[in-house]
Each structure stands twice: as C-alpha cells, then as structure tokens.
DOVEX-257855 format. One record per residue (C-alpha): x, z, y. Coordinates in steps of 0.02 Angstrom, whole numbers, padded with zeros to 5 digits, always signed. Each point is the difference from the previous one (the first is absolute). Last residue first. Example, Ala and Ser with C-alpha at 12.3 -4.5 7.8 and 13.67 -1.06 7.14 Angstrom:
<rs>
+00684+00357-00053
-00069+00033-00172
</rs>
This chain:
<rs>
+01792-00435-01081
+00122+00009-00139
-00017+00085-00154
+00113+00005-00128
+00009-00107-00128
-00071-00017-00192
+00038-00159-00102
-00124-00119-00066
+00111-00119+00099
-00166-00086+00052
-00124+00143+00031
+00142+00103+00069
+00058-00133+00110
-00159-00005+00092
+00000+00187+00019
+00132+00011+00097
-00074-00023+00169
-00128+00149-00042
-00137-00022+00114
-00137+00012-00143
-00129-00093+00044
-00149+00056-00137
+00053-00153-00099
+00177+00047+00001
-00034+00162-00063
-00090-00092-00134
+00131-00099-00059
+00110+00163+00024
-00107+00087-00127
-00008-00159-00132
+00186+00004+00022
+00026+00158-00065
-00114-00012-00147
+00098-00165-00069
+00165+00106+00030
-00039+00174-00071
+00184+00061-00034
-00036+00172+00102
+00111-00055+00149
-00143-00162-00014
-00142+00128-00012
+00080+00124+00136
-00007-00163+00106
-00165-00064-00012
-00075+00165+00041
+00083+00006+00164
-00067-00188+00014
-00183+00075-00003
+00027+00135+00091
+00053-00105+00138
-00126-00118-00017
-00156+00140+00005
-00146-00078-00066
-00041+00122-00138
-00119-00045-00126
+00058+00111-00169
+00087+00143+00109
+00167-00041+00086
+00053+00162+00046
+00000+00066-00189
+00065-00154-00047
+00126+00028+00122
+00032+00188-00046
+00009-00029-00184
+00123-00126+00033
+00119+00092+00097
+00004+00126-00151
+00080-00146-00110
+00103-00074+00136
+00092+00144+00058
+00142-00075+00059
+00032+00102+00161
-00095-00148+00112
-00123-00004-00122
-00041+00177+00004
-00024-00031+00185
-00114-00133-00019
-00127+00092-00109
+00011+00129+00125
-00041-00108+00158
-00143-00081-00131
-00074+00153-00041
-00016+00069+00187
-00071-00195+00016
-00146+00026-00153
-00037+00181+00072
-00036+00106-00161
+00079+00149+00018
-00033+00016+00198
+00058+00175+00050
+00157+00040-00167
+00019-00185+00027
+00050+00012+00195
+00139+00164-00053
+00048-00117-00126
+00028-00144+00130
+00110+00079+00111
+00099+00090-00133
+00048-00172-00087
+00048-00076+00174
+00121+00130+00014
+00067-00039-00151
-00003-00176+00016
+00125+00030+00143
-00013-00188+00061
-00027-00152-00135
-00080-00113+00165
-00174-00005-00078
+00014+00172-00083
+00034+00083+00182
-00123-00113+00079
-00116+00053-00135
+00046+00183+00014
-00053-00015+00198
-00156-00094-00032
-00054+00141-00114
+00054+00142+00105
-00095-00077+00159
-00162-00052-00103
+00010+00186-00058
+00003+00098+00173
+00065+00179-00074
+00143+00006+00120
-00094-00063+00165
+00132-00002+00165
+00155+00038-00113
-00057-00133-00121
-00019-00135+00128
+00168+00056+00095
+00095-00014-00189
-00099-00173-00012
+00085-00062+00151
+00183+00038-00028
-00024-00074-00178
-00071-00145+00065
+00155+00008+00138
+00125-00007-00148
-00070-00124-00081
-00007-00132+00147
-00054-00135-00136
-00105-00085+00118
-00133+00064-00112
+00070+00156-00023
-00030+00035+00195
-00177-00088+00020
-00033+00145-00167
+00077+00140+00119
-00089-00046+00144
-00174-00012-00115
+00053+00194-00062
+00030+00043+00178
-00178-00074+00018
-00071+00095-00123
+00084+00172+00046
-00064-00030+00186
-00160-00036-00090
+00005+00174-00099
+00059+00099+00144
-00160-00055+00092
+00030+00111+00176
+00023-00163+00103
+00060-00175-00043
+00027-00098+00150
+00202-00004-00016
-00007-00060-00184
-00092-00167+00065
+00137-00054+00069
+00128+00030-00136
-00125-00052-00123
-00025-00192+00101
+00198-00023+00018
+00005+00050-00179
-00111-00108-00077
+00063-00164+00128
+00150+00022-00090
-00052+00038-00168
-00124-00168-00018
-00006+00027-00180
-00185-00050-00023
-00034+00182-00046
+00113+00060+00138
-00091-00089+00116
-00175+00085-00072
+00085+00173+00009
+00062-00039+00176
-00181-00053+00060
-00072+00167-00092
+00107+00097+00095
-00017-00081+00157
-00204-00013-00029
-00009+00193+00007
+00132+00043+00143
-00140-00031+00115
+00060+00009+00177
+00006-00210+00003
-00178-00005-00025
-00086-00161+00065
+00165-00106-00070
+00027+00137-00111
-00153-00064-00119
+00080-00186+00017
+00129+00045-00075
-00078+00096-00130
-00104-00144-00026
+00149-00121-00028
+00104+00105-00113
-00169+00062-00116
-00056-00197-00009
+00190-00015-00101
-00018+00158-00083
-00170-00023-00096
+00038+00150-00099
-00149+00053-00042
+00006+00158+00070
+00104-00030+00153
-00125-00155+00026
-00120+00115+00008
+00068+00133+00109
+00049-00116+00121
-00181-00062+00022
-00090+00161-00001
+00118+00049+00131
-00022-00142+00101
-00173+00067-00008
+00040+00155+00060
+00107-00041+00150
-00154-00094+00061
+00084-00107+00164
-00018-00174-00092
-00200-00029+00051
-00078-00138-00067
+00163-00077-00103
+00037+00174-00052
-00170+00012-00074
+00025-00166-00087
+00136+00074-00102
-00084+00146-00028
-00110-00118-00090
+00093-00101-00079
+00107+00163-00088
-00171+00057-00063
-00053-00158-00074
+00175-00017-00108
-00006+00207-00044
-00162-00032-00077
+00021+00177-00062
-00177+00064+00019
+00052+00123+00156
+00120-00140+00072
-00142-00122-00004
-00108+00136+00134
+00134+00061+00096
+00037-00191+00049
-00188-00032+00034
-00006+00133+00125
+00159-00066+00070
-00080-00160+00034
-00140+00058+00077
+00096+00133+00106
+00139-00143+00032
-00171-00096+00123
+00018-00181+00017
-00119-00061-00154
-00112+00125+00008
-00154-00063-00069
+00090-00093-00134
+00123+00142-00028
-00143+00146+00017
-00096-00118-00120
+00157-00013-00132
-00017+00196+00004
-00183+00010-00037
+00028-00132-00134
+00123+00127-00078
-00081+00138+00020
-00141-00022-00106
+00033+00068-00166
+00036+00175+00094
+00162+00069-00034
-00029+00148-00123
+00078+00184+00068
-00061-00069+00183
+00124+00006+00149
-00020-00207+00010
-00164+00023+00044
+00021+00119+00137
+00115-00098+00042
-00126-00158+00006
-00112+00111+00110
+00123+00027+00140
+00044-00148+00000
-00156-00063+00057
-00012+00103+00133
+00150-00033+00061
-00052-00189-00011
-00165+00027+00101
-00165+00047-00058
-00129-00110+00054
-00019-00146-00089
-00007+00000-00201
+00135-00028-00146
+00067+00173+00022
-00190+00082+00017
-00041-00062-00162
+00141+00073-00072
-00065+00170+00075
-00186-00022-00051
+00079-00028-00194
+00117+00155+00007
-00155+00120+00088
-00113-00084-00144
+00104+00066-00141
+00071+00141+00070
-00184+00081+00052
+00088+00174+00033
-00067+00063+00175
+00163-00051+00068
+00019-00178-00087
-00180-00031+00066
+00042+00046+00171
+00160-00118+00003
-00099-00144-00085
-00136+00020+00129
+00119+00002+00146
+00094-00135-00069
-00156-00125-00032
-00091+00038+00146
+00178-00057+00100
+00005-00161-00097
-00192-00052+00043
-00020-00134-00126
-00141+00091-00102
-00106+00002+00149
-00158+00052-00066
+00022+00094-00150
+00179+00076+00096
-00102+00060+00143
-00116+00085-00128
+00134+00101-00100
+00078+00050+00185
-00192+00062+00031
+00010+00132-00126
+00185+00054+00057
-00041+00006+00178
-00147+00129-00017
+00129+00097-00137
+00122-00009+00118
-00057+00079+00148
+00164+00011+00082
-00048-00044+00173
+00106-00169+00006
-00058-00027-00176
-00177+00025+00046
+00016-00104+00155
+00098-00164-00094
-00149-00017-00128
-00134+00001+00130
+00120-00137+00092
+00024-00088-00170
-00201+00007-00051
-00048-00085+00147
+00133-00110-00015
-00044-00051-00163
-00179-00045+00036
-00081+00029-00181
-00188+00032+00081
-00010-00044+00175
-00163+00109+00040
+00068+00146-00139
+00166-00005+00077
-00042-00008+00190
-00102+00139-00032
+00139+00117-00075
+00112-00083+00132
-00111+00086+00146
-00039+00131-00100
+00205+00044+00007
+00006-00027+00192
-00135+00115+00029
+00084+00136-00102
+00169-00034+00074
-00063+00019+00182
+00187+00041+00056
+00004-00103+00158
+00117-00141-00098
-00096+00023-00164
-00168-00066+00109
+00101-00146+00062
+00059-00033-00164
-00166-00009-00098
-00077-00108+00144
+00134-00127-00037
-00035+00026-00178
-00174-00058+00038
+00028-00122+00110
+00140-00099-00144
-00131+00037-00108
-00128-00126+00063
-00177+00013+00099
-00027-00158+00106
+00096-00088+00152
-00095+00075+00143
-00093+00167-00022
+00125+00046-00115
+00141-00025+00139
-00128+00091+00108
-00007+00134-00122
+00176+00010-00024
+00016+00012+00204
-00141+00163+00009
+00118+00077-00143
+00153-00034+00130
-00098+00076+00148
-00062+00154-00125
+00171+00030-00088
+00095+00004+00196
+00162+00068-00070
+00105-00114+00094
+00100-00058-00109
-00155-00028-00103
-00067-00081+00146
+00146-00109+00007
-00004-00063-00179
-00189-00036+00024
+00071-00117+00125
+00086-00096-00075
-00106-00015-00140
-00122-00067+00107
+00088-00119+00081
+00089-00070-00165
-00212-00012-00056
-00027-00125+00136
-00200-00009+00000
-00027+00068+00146
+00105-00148+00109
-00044+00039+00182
-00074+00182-00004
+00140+00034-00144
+00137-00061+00118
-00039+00124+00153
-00006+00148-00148
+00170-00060-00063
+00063+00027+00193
-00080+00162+00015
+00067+00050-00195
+00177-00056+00084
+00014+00100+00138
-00082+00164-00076
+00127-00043-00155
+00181+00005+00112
+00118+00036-00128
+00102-00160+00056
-00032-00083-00178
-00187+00006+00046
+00029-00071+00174
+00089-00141-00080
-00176-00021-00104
-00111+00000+00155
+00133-00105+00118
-00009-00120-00145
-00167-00024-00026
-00039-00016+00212
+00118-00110+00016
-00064-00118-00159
-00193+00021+00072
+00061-00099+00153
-00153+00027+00100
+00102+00143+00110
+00117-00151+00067
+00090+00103+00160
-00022+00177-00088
+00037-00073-00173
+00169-00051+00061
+00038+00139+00109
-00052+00132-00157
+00115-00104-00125
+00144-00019+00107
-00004+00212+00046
-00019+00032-00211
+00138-00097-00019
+00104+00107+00114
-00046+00145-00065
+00001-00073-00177
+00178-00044-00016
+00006-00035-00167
+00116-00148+00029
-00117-00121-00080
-00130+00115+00101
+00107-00051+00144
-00010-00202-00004
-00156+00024-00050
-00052+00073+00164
+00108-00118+00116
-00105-00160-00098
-00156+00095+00037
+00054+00026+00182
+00073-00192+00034
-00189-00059-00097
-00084+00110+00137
+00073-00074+00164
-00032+00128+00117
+00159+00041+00075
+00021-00192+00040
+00172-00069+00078
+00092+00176-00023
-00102+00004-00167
+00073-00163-00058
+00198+00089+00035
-00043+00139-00104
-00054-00130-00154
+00190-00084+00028
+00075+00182-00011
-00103+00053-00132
+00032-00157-00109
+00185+00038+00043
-00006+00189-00082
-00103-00064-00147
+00126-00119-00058
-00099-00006-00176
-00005-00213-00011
-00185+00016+00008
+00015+00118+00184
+00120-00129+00076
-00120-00157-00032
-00158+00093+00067
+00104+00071+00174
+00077-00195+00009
-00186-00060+00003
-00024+00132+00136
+00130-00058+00099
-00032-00167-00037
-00184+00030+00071
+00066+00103+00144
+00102-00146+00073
-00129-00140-00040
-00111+00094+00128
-00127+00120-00063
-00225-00034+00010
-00077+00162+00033
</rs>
C-alpha cells in the first residue's frame, strides 16, 4: 500500500520519538498510522519494541504476531516473536515458531538452541534429542550439542544418560574445557565430590586461567589437607576471571588470618588495587594488609583511598583515626575526623579524637565546642566519656579556665576512677599550672604503682617533683622517661631544666636545643637558649 505524505511524517515522527525515549508519544503518533493502515507491518514491529523496551510483553508479543502475520517471509518477525514468546513462558508457542525457522534457515544454531531450551521446558527429552540430532545432522558434531543434549536429559531427570553423554563427548573432544566444567559443575551440585574433585585437577591442566576452577580446587585441597597447593590454586584464582571481588576477598583474609603472612601478599594486594581501582573493599584489603607489617605510611594511603571510593565505611575511617591517633599525626587526625562525622555525625568516636587533635595544636576553643558535642553521643563507654571529660578539662586549662579543668577532670574521674591516661593528664595539668601538687602526687603514684615504667607517667612525676624543688629526684624520673633515643620535645626540655636548676648549664641547653629541634611549642624557649637562663613555660 503506497501512504500519503501525512502518514509518512507521522510515522517518521513515531521513529524520531521512540530514539529520543518518549515512548508514550511515539505510541501515540504509531496509533494514529494504524488508523490510516492497520496492516502496516513496520508501524507493528516498531509498536512491539516500543513495549518490550517497556517489558510489556503482552502487548509486544500482540505487535510482533500482526507484523509477522501480514509479512510471514520476514525471518526477523518471526525470530523475535519466537524468543519474546520464550520470555512470556509460552515454550509450545515458541518451539512451533523456532521449528518454522529451522525448515527455512537449518543451519541457524541460535534457532536451535532456542528451541532445545523450550523442549526442556517442556519436558519433551525425545522431541528435543530428535532437534540435537538435526542440529548435528546440519552444522557438524561439537560440544556445545553435546552439553546441550547433557542438559536437556538432566532437566527430565535422565542423569545417567546425560552423564555418558559428556563422558563421550570428553573422550571424542579430548581436553574440551567445557565439557569437563559442566561434568565438573553436576558432581558438585550432587555432592559427589570425590568424582568432581579428580576432574577439578584436570579442568585446571587444561584451562589454567579459569578463576572459578582455581578457587574451588584450592578450597577442596585446603580441606582435604594439601596446604601447599590449595594456597597456590587459591592465589591463582585472585589474579584470574571468574570469581568476583567478594570472592576474592574472601581468600586474601583468609590469608591475612595466617600465623606467618604469606610472602606473597603484597603483590596480591597491589593487584586487587590495580584491578579494582574504584572499589573501598580493594583498597581496604590492602590497608589491613600494610597495617599488619607496620608500614603504617602504606596503610594510612590506602584507607585513605578507600574512603575516596566509597566514604560511608565507618570502619575504615576508623582505621584511619586510629592511626593518626597513634602516631600522632594530629593535624591530618583534625581534618579526617571531621570529615569522618560529616557521614557519621551519631559517632561520638571521631569527636573525641577531633577535640584531642585541636587541643594538641592548641585550638581550645574549637576543642571544646567539638568535646561538648560529641560528649552527648557517647553511650554506655564510661571510659570514653571519662576521656573526653578529661579532653574538656585539658581545652579548659588551656584557655587557662583552671577552675573549670579542674571541674572537668573531677567528672572524668568520677565516671572511670582507675582510667590511667585520665589521672596522668590530670596531675600534669595540676603540675603544669603549680595546682595542689599534692593531689597531683597521689594521682600519679597510684598510675606508677600500674604502669612502672611508662616514659610519660614518668615524665608527669618527674615534673611534679620539679615543681616542689626536687630537682635531684626529678631528674631520675626524666632520664628515666626520656630513654637513650627518645623523641619526645617536651620531655626533652623537662630534662633541660632540672639540669640547669641542677647547675648543669652546657648540658641544659644541649636538651632544649634539641627540644627545639623536635618543635617544641614552648614560646619561651627561645630566650632560654640565648639568656642561658631558665623560664617558665608559655604556650
């Protein structure tokens, strides 16, 4: 039927519609064509994909049938009624339609395969062995035909059958992975494991690259006892195909969980990363990894770049905060624990450990803002509600608000009265600002009598004794504190001092030379290198 100029912009409007995804106008404009010419085929087929995009197959599946009805030598109607009818369910429908193709074109193997999927659905083994014979018939023997005839007799329960069937294919298409994989697959599936076992060995001889082979082999081999080549089929298997990043992981903790890390984890981790570039879990992997050999530098990247992939992993910021807590890198510690309550503002964690890096870099008034806030999420941990009073009262000294520090560390001890880091920081504050040295004295004792050879208990009663005079038994505590290579600049300068109250000038300024190396924040300390002269601190 030859269409007016009206229809053929209509239709041309239907085609330009349906690319630009405004399904509901194409159909409108593709309706209106059909009102002019119900039996227009190429206005059906364009309605019909128009609603399998839409996965409306009922209505597809109506489009489809019209349009191969009124052109039935369009072998592209017919193929896609047959396979839409498949996704409908409806297998006698398509396996007659497949069957009309195969007398046309009988050498289409997507045909066949089609529709020896619907006479397994079907149960018809005979009709669908009959088919695989044709198909044999026609394009050749191969193994593809004979592990389609292995499913279809699986599918109606004639294991036996089906298993000869692959046994056969085997031997005629000798070292055929698939073959092997599907055999492979059924013994697992049926728990003969000793069948699947023997021929996981052989898939692996053949396909060496097959990632899934690889695990299941490893995992089997690590049961029965074989460590050694369980271990070295399973770190195959992480730098194969096949098994996916869970997977993956899976094995590389086990790994990691190992009394003697395994010489090869660390270029299995920096594959994960390079493989991986976008997923935390690779990242993270590698993280856990570094941190458990003490390459604290590498570990910290790499959670680092976890958060980057994916930032909503409490855990790994908690790696991260941790860290730098440790090591105390306090000035990365106040911007990740920031960011760390960004995603998590109920997490009292990075508060704390924000306010204790602030109060390091002797930002009090932002400390205290941050502890007072994160105080209020802190639930049933008496110790960390002790700690962060503890931080409160420290932000509190430091704006020299003594009598609120005090205030605060009284609440921290009542809430945890054996928590040592609180005791000690309290008697220091006490000792710093020459406050009740007594009480300060008890504090720390009762910390000594725990931790006898802490190097900062001993320098918090080293400084004490120095505050009451007691220069020559302050100095056994400081050098006791101090150690032969400590780096600790406060310790440092503490020991300066007793040695210059002690009449050891040249020695006393070699200590606060070095305390000033290590970044002491003491603004007086200047003037006691040059006036030779002890001061007291300011900070």
């Amino acid at each position: 039927m030859t269409h007016d100029s009206a229809y053929i912009r209509s239709f041309h409007e239907g085609v330009r519609l349906k690319l630009n995804g405004q399904d509901q106008e194409a159909i409108d404009k593709f309706n209106a064509c059909l009102l002019i010419d119900p039996k227009d085929d190429a206005t059906h087929f364009a309605l019909a994909q128009i609603y399998l995009n839409q996965e409306n197959f009922n209505q597809a599946a109506v489009h489809t049938l019209k349009a191969s009805e009124i052109d039935p030598k369009n072998e592209h109607y017919q193929s896609e009624l047959a396979f839409m009818y498949v996704e409908m369910k409806q297998f006698a429908e398509a396996v007659a339609v497949f069957e009309k193709l195969l007398k046309k074109t009988p050498n289409n193997q997507t045909y066949y395969a089609g529709a020896a999927e619907c006479y397994a659905k079907l149960g018809d083994a005979k009709k669908g062995l009959d088919l695989l014979t044709r198909m044999e018939n026609n394009l050749g023997a191969n193994p593809g035909i004979s592990i389609e005839k292995f499913k279809l007799l699986v599918s109606v329960q004639r294991d036996e059958e089906a298993i000869e069937v692959l046994k056969n294919a085997k031997k005629k298409f000798a070292g055929e992975p698939m073959i092997i994989a599907n055999l492979v697959d059924y013994y697992l599936q049926h728990k003969r494991f000793q069948e699947g076992f023997d021929l996981l060995k052989e898939l692996v001889a053949v396909d060496p690259n097959n990632g899934m082979a690889l695990l299941m082999l490893g995992d089997m081999q690590m049961q029965s006892g074989d460590t050694k080549n369980g271990l070295q089929n399973l770190k195959a298997a992480i730098k194969s195909e096949g098994p996916s990043l869970d997977q993956k992981m899976n094995i590389l903790i086990a790994l990691q969980g190992q009394e003697v890390m395994d010489p090869d984890m660390e270029s299995l981790v920096k594959y994960m990363q390079s493989k991986y570039p976008k997923q935390a879990k690779a990242h993270s992997i590698a993280g856990d990894y570094y941190f458990k050999v003490n390459q604290i530098v590498e570990a910290l990247e790499s959670y680092k770049t976890a958060v980057k992939c994916d930032p909503n992993v409490f855990p790994i910021w908690n790696q991260i905060l941790l860290l730098e807590y440790q090591y105390q890198q306090f000035d990365s510690l106040a911007v990740d624990a920031e960011k760390c309550s960004s995603f998590f503002p109920t997490q009292a964690l990075p508060y704390f450990l924000q306010g204790t890096a602030l109060n390091q870099q002797r930002k009090f008034e932002q400390a205290l803002l941050i502890l007072q806030t994160g105080f209020d999420y802190i639930l049933n941990d008496a110790d960390l509600q002790a700690e962060c009073q503890g931080q409160i009262g420290e932000a509190e000294f430091g704006l020299n608000h003594s009598k609120e520090g005090i205030s605060a560390y009284e609440k921290a001890l009542k809430l945890s009265a054996k928590n040592a880091f609180v005791k000690n920081n309290y008697a220091y504050q006490l000792a710093l600002h020459e406050l009740d040295l007594e009480k300060a004295n008890q504090l720390i004792d009762e910390v000594l009598s725990t931790f006898p050879d802490e190097a900062r208990y001993l320098d918090t009663k080293g400084l004490i004794l120095f505050q009451q005079g007691k220069y020559a038994d302050a100095k056994t505590y400081f050098e006791r504190a101090c150690g032969a290579e400590s780096n600790d600049k406060s310790c440092i300068e503490h020991l300066g001092d007793v040695l210059f109250k002690l009449g050891k000038v040249d020695e006393a300024i070699a200590y606060w030379l070095r305390a000033k190396e290590l970044g002491s924040a003491n603004k007086m300390l200047n003037e006691k290198i040059s006036q030779k002269k002890y001061a007291k601190p300011v900070y």
